[in-house]
Backbone as a printed PyTorch tensor [residue, N CA C, xyz], in Angstrom:
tensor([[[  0.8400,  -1.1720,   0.0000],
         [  0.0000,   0.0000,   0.0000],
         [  0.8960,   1.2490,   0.0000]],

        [[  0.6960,   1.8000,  -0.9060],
         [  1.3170,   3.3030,  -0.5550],
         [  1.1060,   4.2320,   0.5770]],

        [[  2.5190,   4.6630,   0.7000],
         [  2.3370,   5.6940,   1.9960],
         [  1.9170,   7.2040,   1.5390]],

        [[  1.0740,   7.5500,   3.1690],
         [  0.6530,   9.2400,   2.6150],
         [  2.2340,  10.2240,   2.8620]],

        [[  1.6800,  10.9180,   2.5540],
         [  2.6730,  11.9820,   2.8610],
         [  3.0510,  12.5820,   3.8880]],

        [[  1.7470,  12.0870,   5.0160],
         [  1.9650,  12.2890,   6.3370],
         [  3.1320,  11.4860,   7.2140]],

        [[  2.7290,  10.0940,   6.7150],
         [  3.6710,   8.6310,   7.0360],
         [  5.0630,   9.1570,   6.6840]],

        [[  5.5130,   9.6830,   5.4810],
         [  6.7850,  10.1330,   5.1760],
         [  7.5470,  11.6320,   6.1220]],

        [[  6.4030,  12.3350,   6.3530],
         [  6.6520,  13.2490,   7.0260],
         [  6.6800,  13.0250,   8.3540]],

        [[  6.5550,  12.2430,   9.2390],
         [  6.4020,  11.6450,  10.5450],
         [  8.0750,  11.0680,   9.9950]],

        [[  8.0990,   9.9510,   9.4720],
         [  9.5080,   9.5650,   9.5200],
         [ 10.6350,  10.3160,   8.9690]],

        [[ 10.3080,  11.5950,   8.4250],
         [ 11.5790,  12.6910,   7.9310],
         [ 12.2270,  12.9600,   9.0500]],

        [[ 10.9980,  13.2140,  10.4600],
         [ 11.1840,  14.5240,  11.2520],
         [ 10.9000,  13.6000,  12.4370]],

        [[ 10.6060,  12.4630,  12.2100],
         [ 10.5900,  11.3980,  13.6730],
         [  9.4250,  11.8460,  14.8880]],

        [[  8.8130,  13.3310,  14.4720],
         [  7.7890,  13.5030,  15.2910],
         [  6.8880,  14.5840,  14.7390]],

        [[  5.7020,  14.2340,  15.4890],
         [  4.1910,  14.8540,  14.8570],
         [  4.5180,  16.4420,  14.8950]],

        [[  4.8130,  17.5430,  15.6460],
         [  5.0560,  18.7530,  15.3230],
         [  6.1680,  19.4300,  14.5100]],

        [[  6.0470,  18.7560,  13.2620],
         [  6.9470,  19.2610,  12.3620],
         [  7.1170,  20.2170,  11.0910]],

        [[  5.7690,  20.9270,  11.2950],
         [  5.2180,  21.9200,  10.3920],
         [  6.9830,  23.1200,  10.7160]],

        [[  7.1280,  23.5420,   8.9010],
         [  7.5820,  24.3120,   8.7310],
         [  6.9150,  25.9240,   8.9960]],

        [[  7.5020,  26.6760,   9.7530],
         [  6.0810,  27.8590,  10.3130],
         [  6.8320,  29.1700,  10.1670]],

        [[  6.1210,  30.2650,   9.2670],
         [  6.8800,  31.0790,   9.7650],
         [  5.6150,  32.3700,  10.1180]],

        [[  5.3580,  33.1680,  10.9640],
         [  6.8310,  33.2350,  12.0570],
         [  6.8020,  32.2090,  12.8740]],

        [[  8.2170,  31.5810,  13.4870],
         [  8.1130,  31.0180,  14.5030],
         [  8.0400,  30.9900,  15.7190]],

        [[  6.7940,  29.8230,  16.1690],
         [  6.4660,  30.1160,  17.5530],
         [  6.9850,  28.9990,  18.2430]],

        [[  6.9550,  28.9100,  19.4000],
         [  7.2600,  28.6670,  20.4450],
         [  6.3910,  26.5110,  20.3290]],

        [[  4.9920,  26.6600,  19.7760],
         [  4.6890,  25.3090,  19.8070],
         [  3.7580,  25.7180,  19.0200]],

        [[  3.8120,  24.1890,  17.9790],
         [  2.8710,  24.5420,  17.0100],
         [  1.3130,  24.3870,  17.4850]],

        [[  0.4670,  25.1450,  16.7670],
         [ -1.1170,  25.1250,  17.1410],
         [ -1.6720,  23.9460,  17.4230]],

        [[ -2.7370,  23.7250,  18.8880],
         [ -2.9540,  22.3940,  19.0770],
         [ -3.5300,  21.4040,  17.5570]],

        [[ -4.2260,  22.5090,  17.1570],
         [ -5.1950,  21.5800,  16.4290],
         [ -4.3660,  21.1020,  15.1480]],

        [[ -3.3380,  21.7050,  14.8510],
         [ -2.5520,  21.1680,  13.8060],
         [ -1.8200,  19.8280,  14.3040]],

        [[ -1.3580,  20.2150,  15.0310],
         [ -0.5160,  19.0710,  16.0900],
         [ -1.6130,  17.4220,  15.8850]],

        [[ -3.3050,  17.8820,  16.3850],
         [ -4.2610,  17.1250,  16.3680],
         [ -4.5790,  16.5450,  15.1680]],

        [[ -4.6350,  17.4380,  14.2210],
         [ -4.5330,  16.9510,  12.4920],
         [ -3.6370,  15.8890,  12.1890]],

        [[ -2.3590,  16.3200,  12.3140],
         [ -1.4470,  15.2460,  12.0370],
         [ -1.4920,  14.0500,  12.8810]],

        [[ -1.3640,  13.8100,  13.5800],
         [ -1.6160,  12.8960,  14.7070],
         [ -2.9690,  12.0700,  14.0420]],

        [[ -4.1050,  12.3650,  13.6710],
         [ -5.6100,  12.0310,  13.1060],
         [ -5.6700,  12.1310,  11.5810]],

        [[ -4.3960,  11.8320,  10.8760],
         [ -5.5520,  12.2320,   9.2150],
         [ -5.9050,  12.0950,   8.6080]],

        [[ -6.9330,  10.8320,   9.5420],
         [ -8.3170,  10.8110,   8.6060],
         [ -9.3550,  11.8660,   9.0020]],

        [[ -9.5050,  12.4170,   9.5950],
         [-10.0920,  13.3330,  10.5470],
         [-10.4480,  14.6390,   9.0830]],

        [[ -9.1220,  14.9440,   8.7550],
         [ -9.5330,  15.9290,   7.4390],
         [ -9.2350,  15.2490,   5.9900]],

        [[ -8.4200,  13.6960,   5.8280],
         [ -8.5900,  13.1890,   4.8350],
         [ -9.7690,  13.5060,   3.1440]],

        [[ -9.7710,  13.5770,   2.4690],
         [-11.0420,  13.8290,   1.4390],
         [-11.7860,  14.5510,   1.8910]],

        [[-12.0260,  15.4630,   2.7540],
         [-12.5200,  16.3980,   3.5100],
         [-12.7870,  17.8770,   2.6930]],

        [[-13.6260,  18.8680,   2.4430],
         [-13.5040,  19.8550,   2.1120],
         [-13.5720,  20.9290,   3.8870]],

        [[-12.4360,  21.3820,   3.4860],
         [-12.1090,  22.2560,   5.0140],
         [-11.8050,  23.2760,   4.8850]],

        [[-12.6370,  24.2700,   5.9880],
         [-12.1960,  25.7730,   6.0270],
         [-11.5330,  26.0900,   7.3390]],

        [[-10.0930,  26.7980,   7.3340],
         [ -9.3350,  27.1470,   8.5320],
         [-10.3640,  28.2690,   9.1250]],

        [[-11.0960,  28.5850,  10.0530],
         [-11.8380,  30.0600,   9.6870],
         [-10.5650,  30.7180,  10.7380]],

        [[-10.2670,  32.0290,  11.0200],
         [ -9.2500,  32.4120,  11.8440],
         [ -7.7090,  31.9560,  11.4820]],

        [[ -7.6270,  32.2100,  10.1910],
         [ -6.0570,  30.8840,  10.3110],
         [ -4.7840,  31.2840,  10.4800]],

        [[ -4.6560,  32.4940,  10.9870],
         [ -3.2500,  33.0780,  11.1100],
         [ -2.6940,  32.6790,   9.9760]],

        [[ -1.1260,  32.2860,  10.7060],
         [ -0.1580,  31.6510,   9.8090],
         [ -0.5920,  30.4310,   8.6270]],

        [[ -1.5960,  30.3220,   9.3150],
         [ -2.0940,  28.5140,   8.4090],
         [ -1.3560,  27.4580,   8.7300]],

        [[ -1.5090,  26.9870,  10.1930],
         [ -0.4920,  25.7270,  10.1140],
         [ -1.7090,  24.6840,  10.1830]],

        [[ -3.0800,  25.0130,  10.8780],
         [ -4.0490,  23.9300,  10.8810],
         [ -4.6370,  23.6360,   9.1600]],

        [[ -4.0900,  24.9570,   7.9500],
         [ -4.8140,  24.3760,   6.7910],
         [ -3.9370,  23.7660,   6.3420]],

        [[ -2.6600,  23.7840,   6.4800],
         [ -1.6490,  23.1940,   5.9190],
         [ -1.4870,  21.8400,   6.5630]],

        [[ -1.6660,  21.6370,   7.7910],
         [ -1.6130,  20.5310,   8.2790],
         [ -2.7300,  19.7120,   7.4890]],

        [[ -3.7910,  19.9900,   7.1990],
         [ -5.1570,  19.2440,   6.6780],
         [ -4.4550,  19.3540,   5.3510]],

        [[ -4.4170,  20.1030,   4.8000],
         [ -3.5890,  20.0200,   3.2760],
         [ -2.8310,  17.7870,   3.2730]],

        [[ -1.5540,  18.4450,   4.1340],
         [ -0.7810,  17.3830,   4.4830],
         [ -1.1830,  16.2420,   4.5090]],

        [[ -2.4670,  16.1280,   5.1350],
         [ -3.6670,  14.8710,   5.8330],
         [ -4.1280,  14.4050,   4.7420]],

        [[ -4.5990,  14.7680,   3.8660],
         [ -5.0300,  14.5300,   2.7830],
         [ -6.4900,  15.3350,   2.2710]],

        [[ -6.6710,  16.1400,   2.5700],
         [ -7.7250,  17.5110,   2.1840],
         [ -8.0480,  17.2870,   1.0390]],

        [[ -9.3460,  17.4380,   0.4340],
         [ -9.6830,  17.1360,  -0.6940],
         [ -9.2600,  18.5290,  -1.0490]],

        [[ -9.9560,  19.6150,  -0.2700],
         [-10.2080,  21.3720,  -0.2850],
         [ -9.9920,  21.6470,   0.5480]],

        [[ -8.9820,  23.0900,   0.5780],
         [ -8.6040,  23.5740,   1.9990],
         [ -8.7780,  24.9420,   1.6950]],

        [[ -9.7180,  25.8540,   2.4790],
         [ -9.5450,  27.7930,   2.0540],
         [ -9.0830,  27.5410,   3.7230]],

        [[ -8.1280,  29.0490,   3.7320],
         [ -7.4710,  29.5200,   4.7390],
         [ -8.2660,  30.8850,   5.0620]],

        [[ -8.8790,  31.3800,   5.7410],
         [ -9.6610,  32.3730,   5.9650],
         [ -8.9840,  33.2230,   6.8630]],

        [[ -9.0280,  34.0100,   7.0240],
         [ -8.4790,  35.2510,   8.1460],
         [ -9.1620,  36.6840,   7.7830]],

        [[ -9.5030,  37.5860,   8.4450],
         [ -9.2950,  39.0560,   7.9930],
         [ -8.2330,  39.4210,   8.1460]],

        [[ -6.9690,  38.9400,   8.5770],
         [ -5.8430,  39.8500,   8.5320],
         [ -5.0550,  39.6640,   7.0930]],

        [[ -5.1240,  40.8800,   6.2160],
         [ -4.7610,  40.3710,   5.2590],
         [ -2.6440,  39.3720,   4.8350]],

        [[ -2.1850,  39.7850,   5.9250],
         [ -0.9290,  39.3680,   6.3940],
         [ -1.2460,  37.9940,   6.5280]],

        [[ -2.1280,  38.1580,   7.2120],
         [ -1.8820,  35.7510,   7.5420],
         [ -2.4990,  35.6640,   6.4390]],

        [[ -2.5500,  35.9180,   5.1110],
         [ -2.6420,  35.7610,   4.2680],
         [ -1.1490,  34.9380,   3.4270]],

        [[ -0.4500,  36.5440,   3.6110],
         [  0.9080,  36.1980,   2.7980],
         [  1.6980,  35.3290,   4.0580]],

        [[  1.3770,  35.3190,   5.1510],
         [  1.6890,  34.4380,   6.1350],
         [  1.6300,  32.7600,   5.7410]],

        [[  0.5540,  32.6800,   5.0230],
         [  0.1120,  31.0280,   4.7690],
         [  0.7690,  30.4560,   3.4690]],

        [[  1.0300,  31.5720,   2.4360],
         [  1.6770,  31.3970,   1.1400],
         [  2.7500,  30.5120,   1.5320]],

        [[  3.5490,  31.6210,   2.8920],
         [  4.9620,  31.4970,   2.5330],
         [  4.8180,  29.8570,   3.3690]],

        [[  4.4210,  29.5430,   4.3180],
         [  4.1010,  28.0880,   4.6680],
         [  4.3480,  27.5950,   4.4570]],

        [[  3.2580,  27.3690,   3.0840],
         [  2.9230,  26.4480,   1.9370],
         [  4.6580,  25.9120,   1.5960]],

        [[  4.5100,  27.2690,   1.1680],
         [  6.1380,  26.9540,   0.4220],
         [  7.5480,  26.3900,   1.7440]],

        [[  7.4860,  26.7380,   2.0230],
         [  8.3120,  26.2340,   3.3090],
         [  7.5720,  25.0520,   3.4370]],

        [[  6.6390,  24.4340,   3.6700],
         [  6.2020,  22.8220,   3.5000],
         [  6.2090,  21.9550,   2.6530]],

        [[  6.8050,  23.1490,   1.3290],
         [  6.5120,  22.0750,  -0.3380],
         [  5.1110,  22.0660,  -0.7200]],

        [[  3.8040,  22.6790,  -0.5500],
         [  2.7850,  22.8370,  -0.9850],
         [  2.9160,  23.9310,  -2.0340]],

        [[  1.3020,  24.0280,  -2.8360],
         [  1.1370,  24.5370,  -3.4330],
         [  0.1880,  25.5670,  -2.6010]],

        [[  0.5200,  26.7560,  -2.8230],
         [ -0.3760,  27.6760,  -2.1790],
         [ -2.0470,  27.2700,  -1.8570]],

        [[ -2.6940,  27.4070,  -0.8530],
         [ -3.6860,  27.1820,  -0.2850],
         [ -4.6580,  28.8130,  -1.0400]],

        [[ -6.0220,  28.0190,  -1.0240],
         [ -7.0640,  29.2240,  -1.7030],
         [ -7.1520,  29.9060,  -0.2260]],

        [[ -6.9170,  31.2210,  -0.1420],
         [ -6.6010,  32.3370,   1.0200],
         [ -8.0170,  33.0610,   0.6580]],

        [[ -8.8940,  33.4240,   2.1930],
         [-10.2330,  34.1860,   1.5690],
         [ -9.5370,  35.4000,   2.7350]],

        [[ -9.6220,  36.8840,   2.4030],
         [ -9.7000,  37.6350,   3.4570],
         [-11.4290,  38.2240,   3.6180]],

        [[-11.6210,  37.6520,   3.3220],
         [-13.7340,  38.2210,   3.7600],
         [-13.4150,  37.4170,   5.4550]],

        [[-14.6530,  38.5530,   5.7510],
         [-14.8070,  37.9620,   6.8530],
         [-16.2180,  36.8950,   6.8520]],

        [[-15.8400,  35.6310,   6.9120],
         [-17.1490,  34.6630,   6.9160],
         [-18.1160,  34.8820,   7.9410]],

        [[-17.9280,  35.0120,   8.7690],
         [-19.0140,  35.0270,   9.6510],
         [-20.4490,  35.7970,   9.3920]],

        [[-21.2670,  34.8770,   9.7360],
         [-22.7480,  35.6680,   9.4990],
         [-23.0040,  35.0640,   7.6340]],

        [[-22.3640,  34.8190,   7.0490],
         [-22.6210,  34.7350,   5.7360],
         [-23.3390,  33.6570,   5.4110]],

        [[-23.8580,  33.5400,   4.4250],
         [-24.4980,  32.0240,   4.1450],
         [-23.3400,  30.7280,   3.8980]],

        [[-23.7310,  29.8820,   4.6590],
         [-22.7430,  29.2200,   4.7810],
         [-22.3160,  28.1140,   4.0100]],

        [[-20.7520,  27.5730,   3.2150],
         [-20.5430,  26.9890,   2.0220],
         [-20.8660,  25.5860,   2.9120]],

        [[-20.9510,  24.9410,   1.5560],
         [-21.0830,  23.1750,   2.0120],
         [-19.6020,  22.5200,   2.6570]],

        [[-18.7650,  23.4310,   3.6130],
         [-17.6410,  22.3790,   4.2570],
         [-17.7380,  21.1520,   4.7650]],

        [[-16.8570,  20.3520,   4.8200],
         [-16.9560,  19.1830,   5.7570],
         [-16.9880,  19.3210,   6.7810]],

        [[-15.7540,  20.1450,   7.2110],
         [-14.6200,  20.3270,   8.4120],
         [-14.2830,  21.8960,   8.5610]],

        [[-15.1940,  22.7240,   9.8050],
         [-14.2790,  23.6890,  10.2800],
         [-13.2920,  23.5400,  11.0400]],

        [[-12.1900,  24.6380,  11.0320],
         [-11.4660,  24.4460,  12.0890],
         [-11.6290,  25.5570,  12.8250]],

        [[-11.2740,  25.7990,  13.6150],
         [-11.0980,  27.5020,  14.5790],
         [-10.2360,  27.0590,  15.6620]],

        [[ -9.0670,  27.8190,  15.6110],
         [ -8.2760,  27.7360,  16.9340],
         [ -8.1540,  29.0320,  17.4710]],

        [[ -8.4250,  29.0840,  18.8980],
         [ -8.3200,  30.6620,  19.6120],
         [ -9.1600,  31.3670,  19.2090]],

        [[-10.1870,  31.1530,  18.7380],
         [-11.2800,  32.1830,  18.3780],
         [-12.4230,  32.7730,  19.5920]],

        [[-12.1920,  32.0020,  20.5250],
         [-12.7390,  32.9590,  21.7100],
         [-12.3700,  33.6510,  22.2600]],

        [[-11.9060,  34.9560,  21.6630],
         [-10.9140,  36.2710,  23.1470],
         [-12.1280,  37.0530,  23.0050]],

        [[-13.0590,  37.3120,  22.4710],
         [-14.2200,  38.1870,  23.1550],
         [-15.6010,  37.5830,  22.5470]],

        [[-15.9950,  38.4040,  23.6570],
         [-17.5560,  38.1560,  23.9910],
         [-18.6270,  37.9560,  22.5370]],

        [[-18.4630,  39.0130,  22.1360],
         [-19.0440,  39.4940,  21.3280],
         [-18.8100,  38.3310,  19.7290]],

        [[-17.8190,  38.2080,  19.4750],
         [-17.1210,  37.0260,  18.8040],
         [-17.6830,  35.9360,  18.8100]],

        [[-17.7080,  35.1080,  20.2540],
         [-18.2770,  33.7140,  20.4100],
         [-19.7870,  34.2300,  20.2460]],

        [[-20.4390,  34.6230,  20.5500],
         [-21.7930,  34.5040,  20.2750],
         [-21.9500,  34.7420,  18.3000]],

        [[-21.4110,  35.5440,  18.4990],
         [-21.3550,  35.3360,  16.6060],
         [-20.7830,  34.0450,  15.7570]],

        [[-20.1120,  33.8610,  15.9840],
         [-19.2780,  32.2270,  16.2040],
         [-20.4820,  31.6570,  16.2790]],

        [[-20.8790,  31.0870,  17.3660],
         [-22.0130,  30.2930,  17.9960],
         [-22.7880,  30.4260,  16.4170]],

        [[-23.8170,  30.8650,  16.7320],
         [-24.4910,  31.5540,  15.6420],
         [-24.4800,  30.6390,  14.4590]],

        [[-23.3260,  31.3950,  13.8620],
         [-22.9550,  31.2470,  12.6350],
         [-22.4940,  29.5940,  12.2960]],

        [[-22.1520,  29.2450,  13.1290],
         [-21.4540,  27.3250,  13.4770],
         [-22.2230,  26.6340,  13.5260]],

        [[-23.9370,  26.9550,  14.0500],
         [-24.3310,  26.4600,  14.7900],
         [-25.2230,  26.1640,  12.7900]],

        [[-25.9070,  27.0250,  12.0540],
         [-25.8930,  27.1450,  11.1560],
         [-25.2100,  26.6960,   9.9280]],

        [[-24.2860,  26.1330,  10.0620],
         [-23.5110,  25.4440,   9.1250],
         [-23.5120,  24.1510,   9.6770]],

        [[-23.3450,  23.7380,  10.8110],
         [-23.8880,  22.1790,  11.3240],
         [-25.0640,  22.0610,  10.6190]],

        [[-26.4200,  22.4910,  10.7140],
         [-27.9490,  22.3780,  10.4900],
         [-28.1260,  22.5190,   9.3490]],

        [[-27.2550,  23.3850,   8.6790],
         [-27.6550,  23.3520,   6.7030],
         [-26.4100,  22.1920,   6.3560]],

        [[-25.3170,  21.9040,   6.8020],
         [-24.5970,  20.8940,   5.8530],
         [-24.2360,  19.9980,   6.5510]],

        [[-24.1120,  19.9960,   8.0830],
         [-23.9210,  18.8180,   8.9250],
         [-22.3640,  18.6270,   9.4020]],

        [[-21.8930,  20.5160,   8.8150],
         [-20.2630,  20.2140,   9.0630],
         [-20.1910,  20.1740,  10.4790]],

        [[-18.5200,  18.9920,  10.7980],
         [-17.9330,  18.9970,  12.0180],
         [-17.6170,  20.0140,  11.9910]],

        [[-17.2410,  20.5560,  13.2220],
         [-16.5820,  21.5250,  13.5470],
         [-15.2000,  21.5240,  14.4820]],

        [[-14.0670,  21.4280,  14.4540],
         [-13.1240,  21.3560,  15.5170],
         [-12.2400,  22.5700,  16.0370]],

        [[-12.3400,  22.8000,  17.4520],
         [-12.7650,  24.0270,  17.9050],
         [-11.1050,  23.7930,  18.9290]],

        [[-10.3050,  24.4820,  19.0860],
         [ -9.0220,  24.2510,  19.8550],
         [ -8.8050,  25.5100,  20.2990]],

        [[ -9.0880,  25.3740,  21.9430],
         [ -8.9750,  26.4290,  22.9690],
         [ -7.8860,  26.4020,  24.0040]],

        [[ -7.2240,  27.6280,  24.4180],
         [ -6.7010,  27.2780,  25.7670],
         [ -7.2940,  27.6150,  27.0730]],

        [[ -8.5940,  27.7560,  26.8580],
         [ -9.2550,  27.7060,  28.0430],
         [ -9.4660,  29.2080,  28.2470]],

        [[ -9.7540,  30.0090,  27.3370],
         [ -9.9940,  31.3230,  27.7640],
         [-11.2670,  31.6210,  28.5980]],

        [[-11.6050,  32.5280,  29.3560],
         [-13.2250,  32.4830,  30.1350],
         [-14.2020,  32.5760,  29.1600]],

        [[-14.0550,  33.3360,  28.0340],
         [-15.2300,  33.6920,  26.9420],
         [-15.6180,  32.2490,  26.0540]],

        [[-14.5880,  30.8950,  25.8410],
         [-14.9080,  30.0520,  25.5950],
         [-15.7940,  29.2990,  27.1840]],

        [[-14.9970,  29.4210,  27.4300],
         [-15.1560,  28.0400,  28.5470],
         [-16.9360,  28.3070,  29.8720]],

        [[-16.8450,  29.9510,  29.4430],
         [-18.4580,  30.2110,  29.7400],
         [-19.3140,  29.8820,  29.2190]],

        [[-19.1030,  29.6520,  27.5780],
         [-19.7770,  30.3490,  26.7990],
         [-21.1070,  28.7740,  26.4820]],

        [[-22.2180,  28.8720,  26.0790],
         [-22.9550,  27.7080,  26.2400],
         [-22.7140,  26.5040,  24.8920]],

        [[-22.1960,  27.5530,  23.6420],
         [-21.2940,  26.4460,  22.5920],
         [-20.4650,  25.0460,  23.3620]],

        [[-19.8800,  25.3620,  24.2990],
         [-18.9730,  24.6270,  25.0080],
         [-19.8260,  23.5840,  25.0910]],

        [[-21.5520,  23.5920,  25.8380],
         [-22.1160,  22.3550,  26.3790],
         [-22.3940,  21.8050,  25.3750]],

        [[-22.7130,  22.1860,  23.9530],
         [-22.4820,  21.2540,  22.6160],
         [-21.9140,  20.6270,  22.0740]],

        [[-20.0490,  20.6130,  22.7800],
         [-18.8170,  20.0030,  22.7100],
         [-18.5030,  19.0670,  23.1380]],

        [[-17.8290,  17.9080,  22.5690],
         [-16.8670,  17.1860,  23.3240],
         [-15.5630,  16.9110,  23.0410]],

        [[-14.8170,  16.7740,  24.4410],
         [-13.5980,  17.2420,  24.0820],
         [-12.8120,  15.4100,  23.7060]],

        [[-11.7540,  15.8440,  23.1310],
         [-11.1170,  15.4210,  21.9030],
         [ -9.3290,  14.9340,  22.7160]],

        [[ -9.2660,  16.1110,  22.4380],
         [ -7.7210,  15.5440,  23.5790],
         [ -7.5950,  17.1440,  24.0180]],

        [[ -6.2600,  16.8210,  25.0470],
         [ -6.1120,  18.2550,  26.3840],
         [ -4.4450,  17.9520,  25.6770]],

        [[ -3.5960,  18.8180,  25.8830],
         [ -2.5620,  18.9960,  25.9340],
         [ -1.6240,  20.0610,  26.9800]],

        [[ -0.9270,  19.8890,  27.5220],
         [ -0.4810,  20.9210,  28.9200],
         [  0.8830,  22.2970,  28.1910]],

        [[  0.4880,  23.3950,  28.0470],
         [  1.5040,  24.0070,  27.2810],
         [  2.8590,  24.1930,  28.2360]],

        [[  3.8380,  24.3710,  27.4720],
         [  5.1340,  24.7980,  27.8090],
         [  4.8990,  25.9810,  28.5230]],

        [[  5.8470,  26.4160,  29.6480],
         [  5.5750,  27.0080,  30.5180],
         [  6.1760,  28.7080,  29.4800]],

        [[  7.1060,  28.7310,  28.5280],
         [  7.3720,  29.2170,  28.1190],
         [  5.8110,  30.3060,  27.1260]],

        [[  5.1870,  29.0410,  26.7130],
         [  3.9440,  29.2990,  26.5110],
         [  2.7640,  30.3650,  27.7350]],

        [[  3.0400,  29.6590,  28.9990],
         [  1.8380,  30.1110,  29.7850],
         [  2.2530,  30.9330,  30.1660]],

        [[  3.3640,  31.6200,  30.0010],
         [  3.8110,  33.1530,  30.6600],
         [  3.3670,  34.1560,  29.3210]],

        [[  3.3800,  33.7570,  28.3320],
         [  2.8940,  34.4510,  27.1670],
         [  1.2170,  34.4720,  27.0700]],

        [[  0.9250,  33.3510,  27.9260],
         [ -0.2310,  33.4950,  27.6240],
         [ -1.1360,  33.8080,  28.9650]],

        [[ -0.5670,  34.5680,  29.9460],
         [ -1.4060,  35.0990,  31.3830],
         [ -1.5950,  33.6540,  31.6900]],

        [[ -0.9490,  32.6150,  31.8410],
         [ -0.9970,  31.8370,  32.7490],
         [ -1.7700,  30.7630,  32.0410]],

        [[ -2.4980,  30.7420,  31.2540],
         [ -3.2550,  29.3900,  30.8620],
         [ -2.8070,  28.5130,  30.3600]],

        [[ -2.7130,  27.1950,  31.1790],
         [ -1.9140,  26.0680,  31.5920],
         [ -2.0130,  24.8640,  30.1250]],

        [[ -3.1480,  25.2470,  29.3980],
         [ -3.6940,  23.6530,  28.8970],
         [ -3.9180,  24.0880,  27.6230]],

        [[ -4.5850,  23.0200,  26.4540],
         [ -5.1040,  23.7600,  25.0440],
         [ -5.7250,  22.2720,  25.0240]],

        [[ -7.3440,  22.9670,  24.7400],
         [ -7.7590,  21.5870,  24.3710],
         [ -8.7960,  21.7670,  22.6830]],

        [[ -8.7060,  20.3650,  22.3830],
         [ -9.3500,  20.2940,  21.3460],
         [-10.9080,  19.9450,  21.6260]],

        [[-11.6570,  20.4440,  20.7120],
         [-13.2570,  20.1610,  21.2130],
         [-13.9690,  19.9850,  19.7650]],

        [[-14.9170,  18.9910,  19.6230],
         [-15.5940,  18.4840,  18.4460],
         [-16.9950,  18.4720,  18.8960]],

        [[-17.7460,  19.2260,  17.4880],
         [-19.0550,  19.3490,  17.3170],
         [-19.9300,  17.9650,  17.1070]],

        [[-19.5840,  16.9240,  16.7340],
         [-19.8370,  15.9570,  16.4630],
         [-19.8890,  14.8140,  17.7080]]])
């Protein structure tokens, strides 16, 4: 049987966080980390990063075997942020949307992703919303990777969740991040 490209990339680099990233941080994004580790999870999948910074969770699904991957952000920078990725991973550039999706009618995805998308209030309830709406018209999963901010972990999306795996960040991490100890992954499904 032929190997994926993941299988080859696990044995280049001997371990699952091996995304080429730039800029570089400190540890790569849980949910990318979670991708690779899982990829069947985004395998033949049509997937939208929504929030994707740098793009290491579309690139990681890229990697997995993604049928379709858009990288979404409003910042138009994690835009040229995700290009350069790509290329630093050996991909072919990823379809980059800078619209802001939210509230919009929502495409037929398989697979959202969102990592860190709860730092305000106002956000997760739009989030909510809008997620909750793309489950009910297309039945997409959704995989949701938090470090436990209060605006997630209040918020009533959460009791629709189950969580997936926990990971404990580098302490190097929790001083950057006011102290929050953990990052967990959470699935709509």
């Amino acid at each position: 049987m032929p190997r994926s490209r993941v299988e080859d990339h696990r044995e280049t680099f001997g371990i699952i966080l091996t995304l080429q990233m730039f800029p570089k941080s400190h540890q790569m994004p849980l949910l990318s980390s979670y991708l690779l580790n899982n990829p069947v999870v985004s395998r033949g999948k049509r997937v939208l990063d929504l929030g994707s910074g740098c793009g290491a969770s579309a690139i990681a699904a890229k990697l997995c075997g993604a049928a379709r991957v858009v990288a979404n952000d409003i910042d138009t920078v994690a835009a040229v942020a995700t290009r350069m990725n790509c290329e630093l991973n050996g991909l072919e550039p990823l379809v980059c949307v800078t619209d802001n999706l939210i509230g919009l009618e929502p495409e037929g995805y398989d697979l959202i992703l969102l990592g860190d998308m709860f730092y305000e209030e106002a956000l997760a309830d739009s989030l909510h919303s809008w997620l909750d709406r793309c489950i009910e018209t297309h039945g997409t999963q959704v995989l949701i990777g938090d470090p436990g901010r209060a605006q997630f972990e209040g918020h009533t999306i959460k009791t629709l969740l189950h969580q997936l795996a926990q990971f404990e960040l580098p302490q190097s991490v929790r001083e950057e991040n006011y102290g929050l100890k953990c990052s967990t992954v959470w699935d709509s499904m």
